[in-house]
C-alpha positions as CSV (number, residue, x, y, z in Angstrom):
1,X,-21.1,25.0,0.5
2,X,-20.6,23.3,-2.6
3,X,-23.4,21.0,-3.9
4,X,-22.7,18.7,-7.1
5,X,-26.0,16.8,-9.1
6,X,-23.8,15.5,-12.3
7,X,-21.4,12.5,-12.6
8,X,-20.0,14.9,-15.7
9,X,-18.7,17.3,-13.2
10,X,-15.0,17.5,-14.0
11,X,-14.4,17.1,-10.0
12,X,-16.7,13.9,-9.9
13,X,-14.2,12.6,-12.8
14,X,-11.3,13.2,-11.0
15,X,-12.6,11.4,-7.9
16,X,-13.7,8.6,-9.9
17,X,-10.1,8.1,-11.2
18,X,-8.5,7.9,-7.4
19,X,-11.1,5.3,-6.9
20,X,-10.5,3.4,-10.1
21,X,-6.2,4.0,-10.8
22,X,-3.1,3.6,-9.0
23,X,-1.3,6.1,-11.1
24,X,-4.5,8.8,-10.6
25,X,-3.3,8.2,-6.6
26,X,0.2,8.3,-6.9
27,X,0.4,11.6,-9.3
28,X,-1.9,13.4,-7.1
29,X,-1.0,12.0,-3.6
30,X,-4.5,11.4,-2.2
31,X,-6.9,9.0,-2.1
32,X,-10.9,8.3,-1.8
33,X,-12.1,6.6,1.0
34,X,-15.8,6.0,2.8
35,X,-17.8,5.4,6.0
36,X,-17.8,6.7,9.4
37,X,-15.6,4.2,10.7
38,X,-12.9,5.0,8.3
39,X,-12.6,8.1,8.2
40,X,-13.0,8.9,11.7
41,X,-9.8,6.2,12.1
42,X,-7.8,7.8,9.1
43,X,-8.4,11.6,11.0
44,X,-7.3,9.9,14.7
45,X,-4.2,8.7,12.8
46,X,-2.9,12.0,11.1
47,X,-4.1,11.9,7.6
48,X,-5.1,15.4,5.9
49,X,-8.5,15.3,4.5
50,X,-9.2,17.5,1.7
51,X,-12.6,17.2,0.8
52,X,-15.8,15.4,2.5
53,X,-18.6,14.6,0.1
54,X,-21.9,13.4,1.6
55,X,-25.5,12.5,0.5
56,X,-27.9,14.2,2.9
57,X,-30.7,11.9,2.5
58,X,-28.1,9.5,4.7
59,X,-26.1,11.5,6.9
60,X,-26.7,15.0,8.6
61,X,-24.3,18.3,8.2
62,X,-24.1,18.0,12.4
63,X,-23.4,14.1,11.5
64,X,-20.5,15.1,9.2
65,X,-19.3,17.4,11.7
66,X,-19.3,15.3,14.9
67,X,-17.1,12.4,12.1
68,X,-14.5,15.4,11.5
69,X,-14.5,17.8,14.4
70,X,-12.4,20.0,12.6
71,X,-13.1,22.2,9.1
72,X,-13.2,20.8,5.9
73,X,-14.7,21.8,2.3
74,X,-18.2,19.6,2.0
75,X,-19.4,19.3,-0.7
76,X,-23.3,18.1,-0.9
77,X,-24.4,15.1,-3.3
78,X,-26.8,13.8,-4.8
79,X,-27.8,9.8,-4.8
80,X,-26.7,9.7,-8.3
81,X,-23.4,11.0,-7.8
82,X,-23.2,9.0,-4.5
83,X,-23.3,5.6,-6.3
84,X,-20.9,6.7,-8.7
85,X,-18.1,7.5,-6.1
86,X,-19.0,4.5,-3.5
87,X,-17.6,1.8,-3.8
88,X,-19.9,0.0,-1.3
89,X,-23.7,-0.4,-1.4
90,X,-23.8,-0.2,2.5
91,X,-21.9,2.7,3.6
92,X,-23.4,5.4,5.5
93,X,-23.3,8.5,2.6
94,X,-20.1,10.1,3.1
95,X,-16.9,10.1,1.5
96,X,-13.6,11.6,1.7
97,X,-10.6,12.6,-0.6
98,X,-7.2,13.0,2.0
99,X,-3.6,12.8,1.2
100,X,-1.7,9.9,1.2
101,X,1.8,9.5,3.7
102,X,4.7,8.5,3.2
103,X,5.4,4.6,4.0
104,X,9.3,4.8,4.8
105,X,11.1,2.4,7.1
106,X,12.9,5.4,8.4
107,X,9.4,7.2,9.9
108,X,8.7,4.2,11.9
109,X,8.4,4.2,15.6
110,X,9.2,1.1,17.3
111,X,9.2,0.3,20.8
112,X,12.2,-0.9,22.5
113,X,11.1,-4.8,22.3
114,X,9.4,-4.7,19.1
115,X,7.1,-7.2,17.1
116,X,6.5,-6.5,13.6
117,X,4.7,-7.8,10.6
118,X,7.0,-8.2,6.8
119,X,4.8,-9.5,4.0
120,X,6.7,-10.1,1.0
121,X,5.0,-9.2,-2.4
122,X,1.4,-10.0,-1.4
123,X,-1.1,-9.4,-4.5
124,X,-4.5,-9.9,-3.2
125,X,-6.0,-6.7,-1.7
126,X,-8.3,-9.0,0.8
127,X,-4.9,-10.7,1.9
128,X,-3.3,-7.5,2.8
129,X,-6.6,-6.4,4.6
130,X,-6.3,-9.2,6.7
131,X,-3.0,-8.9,7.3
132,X,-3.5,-5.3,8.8
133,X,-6.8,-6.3,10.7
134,X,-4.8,-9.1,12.4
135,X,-1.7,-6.7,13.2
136,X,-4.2,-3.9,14.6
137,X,-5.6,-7.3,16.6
138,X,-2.6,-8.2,17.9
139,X,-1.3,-4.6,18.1
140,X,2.1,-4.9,16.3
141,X,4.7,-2.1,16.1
142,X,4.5,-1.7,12.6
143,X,3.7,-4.1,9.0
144,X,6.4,-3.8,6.6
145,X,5.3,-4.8,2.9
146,X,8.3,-6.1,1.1
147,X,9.0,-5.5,-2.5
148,X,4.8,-4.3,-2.6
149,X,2.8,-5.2,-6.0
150,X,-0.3,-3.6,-4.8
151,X,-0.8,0.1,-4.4
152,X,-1.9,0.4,-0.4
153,X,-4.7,3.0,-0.8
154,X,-6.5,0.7,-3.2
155,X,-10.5,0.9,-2.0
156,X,-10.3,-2.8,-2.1
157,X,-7.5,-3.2,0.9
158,X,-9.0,-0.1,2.6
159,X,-12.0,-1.9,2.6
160,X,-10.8,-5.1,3.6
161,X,-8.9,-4.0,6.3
162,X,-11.8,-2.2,8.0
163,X,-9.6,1.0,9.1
164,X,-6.6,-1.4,9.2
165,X,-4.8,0.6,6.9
166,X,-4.9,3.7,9.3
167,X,-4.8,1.6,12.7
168,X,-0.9,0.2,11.9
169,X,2.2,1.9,11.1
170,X,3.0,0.8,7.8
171,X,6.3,0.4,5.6
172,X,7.4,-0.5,2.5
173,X,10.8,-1.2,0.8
174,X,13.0,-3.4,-1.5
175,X,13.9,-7.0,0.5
176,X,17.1,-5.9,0.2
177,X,16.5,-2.5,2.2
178,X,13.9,-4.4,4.9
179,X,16.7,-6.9,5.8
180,X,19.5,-4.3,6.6
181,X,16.5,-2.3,8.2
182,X,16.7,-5.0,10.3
183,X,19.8,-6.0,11.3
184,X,20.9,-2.0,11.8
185,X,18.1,-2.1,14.6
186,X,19.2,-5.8,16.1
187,X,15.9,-7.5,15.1
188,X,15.7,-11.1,14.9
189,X,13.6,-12.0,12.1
190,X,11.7,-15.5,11.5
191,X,11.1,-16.2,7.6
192,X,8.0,-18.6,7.4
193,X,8.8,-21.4,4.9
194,X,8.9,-24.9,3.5
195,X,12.4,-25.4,3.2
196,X,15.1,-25.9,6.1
197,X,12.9,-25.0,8.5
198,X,11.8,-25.9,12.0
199,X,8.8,-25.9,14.0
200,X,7.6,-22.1,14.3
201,X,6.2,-22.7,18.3
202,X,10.0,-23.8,19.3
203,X,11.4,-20.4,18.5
204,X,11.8,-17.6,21.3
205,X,9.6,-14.5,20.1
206,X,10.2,-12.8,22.9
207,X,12.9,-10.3,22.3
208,X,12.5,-7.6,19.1
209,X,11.3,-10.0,15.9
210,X,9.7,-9.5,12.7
211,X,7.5,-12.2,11.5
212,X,8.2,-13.0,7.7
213,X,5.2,-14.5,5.2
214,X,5.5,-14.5,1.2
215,X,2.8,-15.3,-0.7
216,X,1.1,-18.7,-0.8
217,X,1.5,-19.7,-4.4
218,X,5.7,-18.9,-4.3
219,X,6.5,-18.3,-0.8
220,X,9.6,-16.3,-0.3
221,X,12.5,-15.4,-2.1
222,X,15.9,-17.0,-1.6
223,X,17.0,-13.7,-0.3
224,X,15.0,-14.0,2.9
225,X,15.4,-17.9,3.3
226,X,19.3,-17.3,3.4
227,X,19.3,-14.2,6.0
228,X,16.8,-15.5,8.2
229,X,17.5,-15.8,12.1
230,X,15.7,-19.2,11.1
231,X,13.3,-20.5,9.0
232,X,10.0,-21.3,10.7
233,X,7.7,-23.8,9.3
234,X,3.6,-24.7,10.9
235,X,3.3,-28.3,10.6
236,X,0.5,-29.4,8.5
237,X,-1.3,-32.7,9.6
238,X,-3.5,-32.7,6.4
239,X,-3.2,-33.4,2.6
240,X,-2.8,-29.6,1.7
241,X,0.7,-28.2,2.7
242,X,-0.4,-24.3,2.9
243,X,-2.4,-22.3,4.3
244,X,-4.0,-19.1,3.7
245,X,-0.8,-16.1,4.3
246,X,-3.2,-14.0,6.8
247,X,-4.3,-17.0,8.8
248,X,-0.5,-18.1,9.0
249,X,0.5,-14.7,10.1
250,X,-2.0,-14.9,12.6
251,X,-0.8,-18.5,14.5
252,X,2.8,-16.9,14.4
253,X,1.8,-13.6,15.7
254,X,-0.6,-15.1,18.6
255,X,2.2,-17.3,19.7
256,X,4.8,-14.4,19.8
257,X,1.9,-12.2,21.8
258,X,1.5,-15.6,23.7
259,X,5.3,-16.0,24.7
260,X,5.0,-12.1,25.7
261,X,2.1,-12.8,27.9
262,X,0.4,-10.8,25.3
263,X,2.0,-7.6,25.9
């Protein structure tokens, strides 16, 4: 087994730059993560891990393997190299390097009366973490991210969505190819909005919907406003006429669930 004690080490450098760039992620096709939790949800969902690193003044070899139950290349660290690579102060001294999936509407697998998720364009890695915590919550087919600014395996959304990320089946895709994604597989979808729009809790949820939310400081694009089944509004009975996008998502999902009985 491999043990590392520098933060020079050419392989600590490398791992450093999938934590710390998008473009390190995409050109190499994996990603760090860390904790149990994590890891143990991103190997129950399918993704490869390449490497485990761990600090054994936190976690045991026999701890490591009852996490993976499979083989893996470990590689033992020091605290010094520990801190360098975590990006939390509280996880439990283990991290991973796995490969990244593919996110194409055409691997999805929905169920016959599905409920999905479309954000369009969100920014904020804490607002996409929520997002996927409440879909895993309300156990959704799939989230689609429209048009996505953010790249998915950034720490700061795997973090926020506590195993999210690898608890949902997730998409991404132009507006333009979501929509007809759509409408090729007879799904009504609801666009939340401002403008022409009715009460969200008079709409029927309960055949195969997608739930529509842009981001709070534009909303969404014409493009979606236009194609909409209809435009859903929540009524606001205060002086601020928004609300944060993952706690919106979350009244329009609950009353879909709601309308299914929660099925």
């Amino acid at each position: 087994m491999k043990v590392i004690t520098s933060i020079q080490n050419p392989l600590v450098k490398s791992f450093v730059l999938l934590q710390e760039k998008a473009k390190a992620r995409k050109q190499s096709g994996t990603f760090l993560m860390e904790g149990k939790r994590e890891i143990e949800l991103a190997i129950q969902a399918g993704y490869e891990i390449e490497t485990l690193l761990f600090l054994p003044d936190l976690i045991s070899i026999a701890q490591v393997n009852q996490i993976t139950k499979q083989q893996i290349p470990l590689i033992e660290i020091n605290k010094e190299v520990y801190q360098k690579l975590a990006y939390r102060d509280t996880t439990e001294g283990i991290v991973a390097v796995a490969k990244s999936k593919s996110m194409l509407l055409s691997d999805l697998k929905l169920s016959e009366n599905p409920l999905l998720l479309i954000a369009e364009a969100p920014e904020k890695p804490g607002n996409i973490g929520a997002l996927l915590r409440t879909a895993d919550a309300a156990h959704l087919d799939a989230v689609i991210i429209a048009n996505p600014k953010s790249d998915l395996y950034n720490p700061n959304i795997i973090r926020s969505s506590v195993g999210g990320l690898f608890t949902n089946q997730i998409a991404t895709g132009t507006t333009a190819e979501i929509i007809a994604f759509l409408k090729a597989k007879n799904i009504n979808f609801y666009c939340a909005t401002l403008q022409n729009a009715t009460p969200y809790h008079k709409q029927d949820y309960s055949k195969p919907t997608a739930l529509v939310v842009g981001t709070e400081a534009t909303g969404l694009t014409q493009e979606w406003r236009d194609q909409a089944t209809q435009n859903i509004i929540i009524p606001m009975q205060g002086a601020i006429d928004s609300m944060n996008v993952s706690v919106a998502a979350a009244v329009l999902i609950f009353e879909a669930k709601r309308q299914r009985n929660f099925n």
